[in-house]
PDB file as gemmi writes it, atoms N, CA and C in Angstrom:
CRYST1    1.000    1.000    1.000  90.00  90.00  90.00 P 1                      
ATOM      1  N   UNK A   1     -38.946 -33.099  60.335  1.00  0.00           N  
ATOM      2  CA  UNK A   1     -37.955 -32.731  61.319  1.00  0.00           C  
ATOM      3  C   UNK A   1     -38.156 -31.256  61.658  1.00  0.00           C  
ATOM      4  N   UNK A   2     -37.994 -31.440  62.902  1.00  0.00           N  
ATOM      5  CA  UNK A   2     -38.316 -29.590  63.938  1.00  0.00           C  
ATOM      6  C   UNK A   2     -36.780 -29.179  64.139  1.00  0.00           C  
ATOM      7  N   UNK A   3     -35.940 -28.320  63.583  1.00  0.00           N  
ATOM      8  CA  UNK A   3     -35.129 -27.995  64.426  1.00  0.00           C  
ATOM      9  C   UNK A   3     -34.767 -27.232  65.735  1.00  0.00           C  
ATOM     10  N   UNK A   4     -34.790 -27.475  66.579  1.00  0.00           N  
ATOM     11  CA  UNK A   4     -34.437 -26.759  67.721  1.00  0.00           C  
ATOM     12  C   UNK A   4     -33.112 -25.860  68.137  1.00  0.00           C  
ATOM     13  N   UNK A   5     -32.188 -26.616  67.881  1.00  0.00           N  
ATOM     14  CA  UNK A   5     -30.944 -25.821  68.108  1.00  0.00           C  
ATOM     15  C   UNK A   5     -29.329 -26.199  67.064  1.00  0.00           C  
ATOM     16  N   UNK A   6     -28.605 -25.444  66.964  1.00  0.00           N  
ATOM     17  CA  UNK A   6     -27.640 -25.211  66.045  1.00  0.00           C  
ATOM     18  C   UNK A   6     -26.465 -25.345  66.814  1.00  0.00           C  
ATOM     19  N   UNK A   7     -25.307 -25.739  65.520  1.00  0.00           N  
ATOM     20  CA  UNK A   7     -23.762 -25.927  66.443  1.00  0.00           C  
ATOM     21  C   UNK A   7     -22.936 -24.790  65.572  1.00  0.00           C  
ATOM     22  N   UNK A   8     -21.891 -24.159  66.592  1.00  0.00           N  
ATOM     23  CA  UNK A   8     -21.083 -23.476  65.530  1.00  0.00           C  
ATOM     24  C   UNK A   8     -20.567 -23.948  64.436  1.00  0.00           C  
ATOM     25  N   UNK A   9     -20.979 -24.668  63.804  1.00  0.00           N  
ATOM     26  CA  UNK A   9     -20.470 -25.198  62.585  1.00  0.00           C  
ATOM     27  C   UNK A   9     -21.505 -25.038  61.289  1.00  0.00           C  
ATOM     28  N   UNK A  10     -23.039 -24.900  61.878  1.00  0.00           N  
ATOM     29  CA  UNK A  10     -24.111 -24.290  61.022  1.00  0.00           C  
ATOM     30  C   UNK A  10     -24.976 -25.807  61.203  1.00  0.00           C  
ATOM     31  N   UNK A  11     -24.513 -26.941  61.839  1.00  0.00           N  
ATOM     32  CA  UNK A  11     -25.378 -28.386  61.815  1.00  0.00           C  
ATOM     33  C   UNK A  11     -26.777 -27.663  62.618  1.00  0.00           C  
ATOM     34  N   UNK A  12     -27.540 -28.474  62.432  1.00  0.00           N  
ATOM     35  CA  UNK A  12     -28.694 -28.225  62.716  1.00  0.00           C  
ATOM     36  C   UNK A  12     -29.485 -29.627  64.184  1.00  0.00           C  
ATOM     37  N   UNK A  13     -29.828 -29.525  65.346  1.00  0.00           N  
ATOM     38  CA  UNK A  13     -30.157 -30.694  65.995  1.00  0.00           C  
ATOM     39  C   UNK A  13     -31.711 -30.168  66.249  1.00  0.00           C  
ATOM     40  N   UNK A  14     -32.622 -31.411  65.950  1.00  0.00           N  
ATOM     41  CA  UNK A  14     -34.147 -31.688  65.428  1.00  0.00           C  
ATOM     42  C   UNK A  14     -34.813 -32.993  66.143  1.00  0.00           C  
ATOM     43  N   UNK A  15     -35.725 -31.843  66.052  1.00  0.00           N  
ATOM     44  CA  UNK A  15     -36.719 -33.361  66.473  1.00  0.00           C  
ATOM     45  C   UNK A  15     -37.104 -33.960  65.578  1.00  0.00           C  
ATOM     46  N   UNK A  16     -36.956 -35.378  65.559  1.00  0.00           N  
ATOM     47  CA  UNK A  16     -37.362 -36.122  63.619  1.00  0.00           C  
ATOM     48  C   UNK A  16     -39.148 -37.037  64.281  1.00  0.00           C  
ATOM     49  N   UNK A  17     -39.840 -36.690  63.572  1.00  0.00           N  
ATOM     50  CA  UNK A  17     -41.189 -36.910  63.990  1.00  0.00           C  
ATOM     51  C   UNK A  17     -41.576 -37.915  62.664  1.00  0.00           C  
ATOM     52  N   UNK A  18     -40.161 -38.097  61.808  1.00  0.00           N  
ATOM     53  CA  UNK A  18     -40.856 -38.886  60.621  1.00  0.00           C  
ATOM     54  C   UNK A  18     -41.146 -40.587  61.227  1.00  0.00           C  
ATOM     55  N   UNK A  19     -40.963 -40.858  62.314  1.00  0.00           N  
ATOM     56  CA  UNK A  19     -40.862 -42.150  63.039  1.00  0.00           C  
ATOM     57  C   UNK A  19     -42.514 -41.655  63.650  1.00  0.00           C  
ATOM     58  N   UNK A  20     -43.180 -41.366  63.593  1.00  0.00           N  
ATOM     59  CA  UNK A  20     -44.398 -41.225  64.546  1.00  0.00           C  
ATOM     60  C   UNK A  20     -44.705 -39.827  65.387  1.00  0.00           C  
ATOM     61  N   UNK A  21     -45.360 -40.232  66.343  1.00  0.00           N  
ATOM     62  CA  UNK A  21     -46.222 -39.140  66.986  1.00  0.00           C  
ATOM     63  C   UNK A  21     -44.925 -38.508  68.284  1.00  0.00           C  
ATOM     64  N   UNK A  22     -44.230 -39.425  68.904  1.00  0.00           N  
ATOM     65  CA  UNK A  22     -43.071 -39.288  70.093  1.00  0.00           C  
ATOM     66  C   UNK A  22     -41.794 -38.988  69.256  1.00  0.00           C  
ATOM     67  N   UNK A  23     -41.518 -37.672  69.011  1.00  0.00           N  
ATOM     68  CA  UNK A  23     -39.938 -37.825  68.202  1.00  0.00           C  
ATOM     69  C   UNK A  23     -38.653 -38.179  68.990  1.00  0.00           C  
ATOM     70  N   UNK A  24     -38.121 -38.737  67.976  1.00  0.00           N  
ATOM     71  CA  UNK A  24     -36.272 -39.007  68.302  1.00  0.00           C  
ATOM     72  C   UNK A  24     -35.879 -37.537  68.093  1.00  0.00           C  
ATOM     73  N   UNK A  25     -34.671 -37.394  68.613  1.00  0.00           N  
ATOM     74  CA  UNK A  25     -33.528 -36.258  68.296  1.00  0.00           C  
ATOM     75  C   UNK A  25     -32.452 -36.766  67.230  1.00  0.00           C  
ATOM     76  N   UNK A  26     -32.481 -35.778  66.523  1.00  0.00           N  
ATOM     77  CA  UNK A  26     -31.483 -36.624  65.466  1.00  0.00           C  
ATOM     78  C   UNK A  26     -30.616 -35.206  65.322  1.00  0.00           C  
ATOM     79  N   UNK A  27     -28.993 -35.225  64.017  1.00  0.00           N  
ATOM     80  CA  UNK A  27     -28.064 -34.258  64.219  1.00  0.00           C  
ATOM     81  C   UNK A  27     -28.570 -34.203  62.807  1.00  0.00           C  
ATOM     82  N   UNK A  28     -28.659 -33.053  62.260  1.00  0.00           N  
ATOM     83  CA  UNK A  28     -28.667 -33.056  60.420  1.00  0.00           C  
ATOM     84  C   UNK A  28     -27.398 -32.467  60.116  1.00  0.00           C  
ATOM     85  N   UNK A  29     -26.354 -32.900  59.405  1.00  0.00           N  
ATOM     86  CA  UNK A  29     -25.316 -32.455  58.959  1.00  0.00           C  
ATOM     87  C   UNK A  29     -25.482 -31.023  57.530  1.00  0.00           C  
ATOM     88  N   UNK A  30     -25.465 -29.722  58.016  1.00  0.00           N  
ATOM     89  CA  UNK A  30     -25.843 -29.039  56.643  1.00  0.00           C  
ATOM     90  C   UNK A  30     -25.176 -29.640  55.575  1.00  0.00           C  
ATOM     91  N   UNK A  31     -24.085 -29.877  55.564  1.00  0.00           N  
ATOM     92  CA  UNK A  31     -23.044 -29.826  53.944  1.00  0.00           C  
ATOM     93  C   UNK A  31     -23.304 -31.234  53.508  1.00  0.00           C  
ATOM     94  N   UNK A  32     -23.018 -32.337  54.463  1.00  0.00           N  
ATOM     95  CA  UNK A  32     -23.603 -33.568  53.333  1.00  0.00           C  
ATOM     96  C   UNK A  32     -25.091 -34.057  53.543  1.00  0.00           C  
ATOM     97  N   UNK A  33     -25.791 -33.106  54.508  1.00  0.00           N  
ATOM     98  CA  UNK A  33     -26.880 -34.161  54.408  1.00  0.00           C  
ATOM     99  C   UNK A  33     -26.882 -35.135  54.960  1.00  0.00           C  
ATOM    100  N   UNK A  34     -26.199 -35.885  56.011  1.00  0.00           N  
ATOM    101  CA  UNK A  34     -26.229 -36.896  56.677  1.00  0.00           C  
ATOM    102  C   UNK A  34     -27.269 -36.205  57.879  1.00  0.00           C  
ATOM    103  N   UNK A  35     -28.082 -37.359  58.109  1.00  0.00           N  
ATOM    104  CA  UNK A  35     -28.828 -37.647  59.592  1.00  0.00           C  
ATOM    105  C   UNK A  35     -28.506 -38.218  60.498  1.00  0.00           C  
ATOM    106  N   UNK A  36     -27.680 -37.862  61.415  1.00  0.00           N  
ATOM    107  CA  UNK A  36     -27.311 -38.691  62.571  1.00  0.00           C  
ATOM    108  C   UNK A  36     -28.313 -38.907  63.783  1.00  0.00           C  
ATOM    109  N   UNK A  37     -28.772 -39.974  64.036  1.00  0.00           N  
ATOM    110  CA  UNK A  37     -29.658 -40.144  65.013  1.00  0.00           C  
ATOM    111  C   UNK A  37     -28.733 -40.207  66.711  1.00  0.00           C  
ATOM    112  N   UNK A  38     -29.248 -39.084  66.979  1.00  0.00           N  
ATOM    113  CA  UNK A  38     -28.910 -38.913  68.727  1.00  0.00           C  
ATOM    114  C   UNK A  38     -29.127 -39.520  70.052  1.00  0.00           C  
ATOM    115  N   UNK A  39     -30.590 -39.555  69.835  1.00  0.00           N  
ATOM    116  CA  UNK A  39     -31.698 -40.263  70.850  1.00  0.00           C  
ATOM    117  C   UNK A  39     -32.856 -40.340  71.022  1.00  0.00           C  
ATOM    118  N   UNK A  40     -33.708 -41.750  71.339  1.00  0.00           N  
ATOM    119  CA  UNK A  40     -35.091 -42.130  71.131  1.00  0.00           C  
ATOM    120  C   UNK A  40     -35.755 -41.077  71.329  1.00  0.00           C  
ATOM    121  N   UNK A  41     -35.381 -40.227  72.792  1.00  0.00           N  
ATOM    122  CA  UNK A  41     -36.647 -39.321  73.288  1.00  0.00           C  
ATOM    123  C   UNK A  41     -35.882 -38.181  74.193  1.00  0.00           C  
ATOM    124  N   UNK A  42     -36.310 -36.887  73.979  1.00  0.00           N  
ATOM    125  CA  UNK A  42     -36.268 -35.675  74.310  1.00  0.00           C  
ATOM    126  C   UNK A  42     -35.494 -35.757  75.845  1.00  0.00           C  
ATOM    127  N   UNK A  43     -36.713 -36.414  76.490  1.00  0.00           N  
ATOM    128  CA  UNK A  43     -36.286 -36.930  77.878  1.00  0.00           C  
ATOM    129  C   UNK A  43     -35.439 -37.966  78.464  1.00  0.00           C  
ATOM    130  N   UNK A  44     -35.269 -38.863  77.587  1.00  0.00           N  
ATOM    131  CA  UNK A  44     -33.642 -39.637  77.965  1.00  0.00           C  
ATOM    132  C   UNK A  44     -32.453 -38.713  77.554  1.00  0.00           C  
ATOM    133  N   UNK A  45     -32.458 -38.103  76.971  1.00  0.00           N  
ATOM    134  CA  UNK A  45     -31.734 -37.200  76.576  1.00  0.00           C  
ATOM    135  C   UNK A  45     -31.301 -36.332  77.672  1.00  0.00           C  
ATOM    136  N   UNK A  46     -32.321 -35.298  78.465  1.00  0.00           N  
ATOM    137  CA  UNK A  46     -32.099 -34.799  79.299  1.00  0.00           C  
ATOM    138  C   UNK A  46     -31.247 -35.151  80.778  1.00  0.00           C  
ATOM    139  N   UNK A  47     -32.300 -36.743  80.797  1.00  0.00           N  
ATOM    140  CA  UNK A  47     -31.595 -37.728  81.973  1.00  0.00           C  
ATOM    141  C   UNK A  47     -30.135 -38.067  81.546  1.00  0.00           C  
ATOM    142  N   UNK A  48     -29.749 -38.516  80.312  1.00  0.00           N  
ATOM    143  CA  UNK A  48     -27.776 -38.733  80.338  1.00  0.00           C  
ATOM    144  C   UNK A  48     -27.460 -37.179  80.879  1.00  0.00           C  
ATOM    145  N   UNK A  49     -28.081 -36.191  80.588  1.00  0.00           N  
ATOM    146  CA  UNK A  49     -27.265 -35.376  80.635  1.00  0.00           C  
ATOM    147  C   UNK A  49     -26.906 -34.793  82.153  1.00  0.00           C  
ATOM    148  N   UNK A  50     -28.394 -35.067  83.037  1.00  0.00           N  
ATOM    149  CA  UNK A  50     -28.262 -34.692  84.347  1.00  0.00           C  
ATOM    150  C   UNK A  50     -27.341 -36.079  85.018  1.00  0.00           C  
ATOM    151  N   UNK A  51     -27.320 -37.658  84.547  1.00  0.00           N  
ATOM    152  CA  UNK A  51     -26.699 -38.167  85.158  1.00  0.00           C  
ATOM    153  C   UNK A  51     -24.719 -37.975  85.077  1.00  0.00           C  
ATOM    154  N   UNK A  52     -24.679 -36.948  84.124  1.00  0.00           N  
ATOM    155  CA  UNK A  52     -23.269 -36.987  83.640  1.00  0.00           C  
ATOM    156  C   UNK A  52     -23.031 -36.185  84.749  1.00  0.00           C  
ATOM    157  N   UNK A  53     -23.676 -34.942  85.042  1.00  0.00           N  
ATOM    158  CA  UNK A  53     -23.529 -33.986  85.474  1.00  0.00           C  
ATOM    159  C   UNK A  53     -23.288 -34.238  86.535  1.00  0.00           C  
ATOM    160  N   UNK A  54     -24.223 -35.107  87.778  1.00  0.00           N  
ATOM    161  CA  UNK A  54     -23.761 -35.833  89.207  1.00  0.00           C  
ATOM    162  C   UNK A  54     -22.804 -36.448  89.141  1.00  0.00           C  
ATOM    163  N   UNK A  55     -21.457 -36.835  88.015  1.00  0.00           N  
ATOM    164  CA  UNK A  55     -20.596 -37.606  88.351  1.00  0.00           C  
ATOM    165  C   UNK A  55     -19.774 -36.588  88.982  1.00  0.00           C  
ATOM    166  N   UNK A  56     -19.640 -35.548  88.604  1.00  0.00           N  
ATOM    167  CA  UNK A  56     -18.901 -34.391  89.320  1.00  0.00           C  
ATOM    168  C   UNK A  56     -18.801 -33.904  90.497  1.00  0.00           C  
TER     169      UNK A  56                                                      
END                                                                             
C-alpha cells in the first residue's frame, strides 16, 4: 500500500497494489488497523466524483 493522502483524524487513504499490477484505493484506519476498501480504480474514483459534482 502507497499512501497518498491523509484525513484530519491521522487515517491514511492508499493505493493497495497487494491485489496486482492496477491498484484499488483503500482507507487504512491508524488506531485499529482496519482496511477499508474505497474503490477498484483511481479513475472511477475520480468519475463519481466529477459526476457528483454536475448534479449541482
Amino acid at each position: 500500500m502507497i499512501p497518498f493522502a491523509n484525513d484530519s483524524f491521522g487515517n491514511v487513504y492508499c493505493f493497495d497494489y497487494r491485489q496486482g499490477k492496477t491498484p484499488s484505493l483503500v482507507a487504512y484506519d491508524h488506531e485499529e488497523g482496519d482496511i477499508e476498501p474505497l474503490c477498484r480504480t483511481f479513475s472511477k474514483l475520480v468519475a463519481g466524483i466529477i459526476e457528483e459534482d454536475d448534479d449541482f
